[in-house]
C-alpha positions as CSV (number, residue, x, y, z in Angstrom):
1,X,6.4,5.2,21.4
2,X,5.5,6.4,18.1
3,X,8.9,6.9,16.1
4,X,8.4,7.8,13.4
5,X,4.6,9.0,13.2
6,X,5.3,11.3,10.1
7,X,7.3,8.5,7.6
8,X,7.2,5.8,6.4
9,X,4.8,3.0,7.6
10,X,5.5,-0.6,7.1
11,X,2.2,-2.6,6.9
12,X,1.3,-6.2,6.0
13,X,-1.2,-6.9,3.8
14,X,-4.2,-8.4,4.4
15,X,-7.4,-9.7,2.6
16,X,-10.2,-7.1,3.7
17,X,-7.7,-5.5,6.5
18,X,-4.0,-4.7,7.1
19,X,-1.9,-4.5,10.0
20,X,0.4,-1.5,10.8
21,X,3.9,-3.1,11.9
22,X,6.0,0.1,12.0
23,X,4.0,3.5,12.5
24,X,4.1,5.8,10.0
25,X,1.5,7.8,8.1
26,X,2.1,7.0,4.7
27,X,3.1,3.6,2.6
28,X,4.7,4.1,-1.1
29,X,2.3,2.9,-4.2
30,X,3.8,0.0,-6.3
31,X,3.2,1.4,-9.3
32,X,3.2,5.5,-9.4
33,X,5.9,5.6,-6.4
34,X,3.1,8.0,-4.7
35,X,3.1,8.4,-1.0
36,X,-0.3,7.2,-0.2
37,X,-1.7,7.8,3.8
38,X,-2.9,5.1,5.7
39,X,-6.0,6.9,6.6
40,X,-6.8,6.9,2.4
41,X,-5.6,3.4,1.7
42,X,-8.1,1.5,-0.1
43,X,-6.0,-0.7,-2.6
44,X,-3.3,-3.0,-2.2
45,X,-2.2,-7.0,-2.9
46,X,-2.1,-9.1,-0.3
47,X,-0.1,-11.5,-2.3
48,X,2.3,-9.2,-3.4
49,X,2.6,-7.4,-0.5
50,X,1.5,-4.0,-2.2
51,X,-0.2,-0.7,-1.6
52,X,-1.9,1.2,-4.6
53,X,-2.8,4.8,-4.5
54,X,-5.9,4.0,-6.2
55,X,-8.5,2.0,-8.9
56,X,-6.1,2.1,-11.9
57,X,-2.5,1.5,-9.9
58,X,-4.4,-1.3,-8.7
59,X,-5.7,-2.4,-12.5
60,X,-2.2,-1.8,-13.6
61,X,-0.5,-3.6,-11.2
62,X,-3.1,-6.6,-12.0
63,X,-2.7,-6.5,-15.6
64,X,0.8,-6.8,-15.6
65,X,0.7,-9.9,-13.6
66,X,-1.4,-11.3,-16.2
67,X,1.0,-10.6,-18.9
68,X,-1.3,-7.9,-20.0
């Protein structure tokens, strides 16, 4: 069942939680392009629909949707 268990995942964002839709075992960060596991995910938008590969992807991303 799981086709593609070493690619690409695609997940939906969630506040607090996201939901695997398509198994994988990595999503791509937003901002660095990094693969980032699921099992290390920690970051991401739920409003943008993006993953971060950490603290400062996540600040960037944030600071340039403030213009900043």
């Amino acid at each position: 069942m799981d086709r593609n268990p070493d690619g690409l995942a695609h997940v939906h964002y969630g506040d607090g939680e996201f939901v695997v839709l398509k198994p994988g075992r990595f999503v791509i960060c937003a901002v660095s392009g990094r693969q980032v596991a699921l099992e290390g995910l920690r970051y991401w938008d739920a409003e943008a629909q993006e993953a971060y590969a950490g603290p400062a992807e996540a600040l960037a991303a944030w600071r340039a949707r403030q213009g900043g």
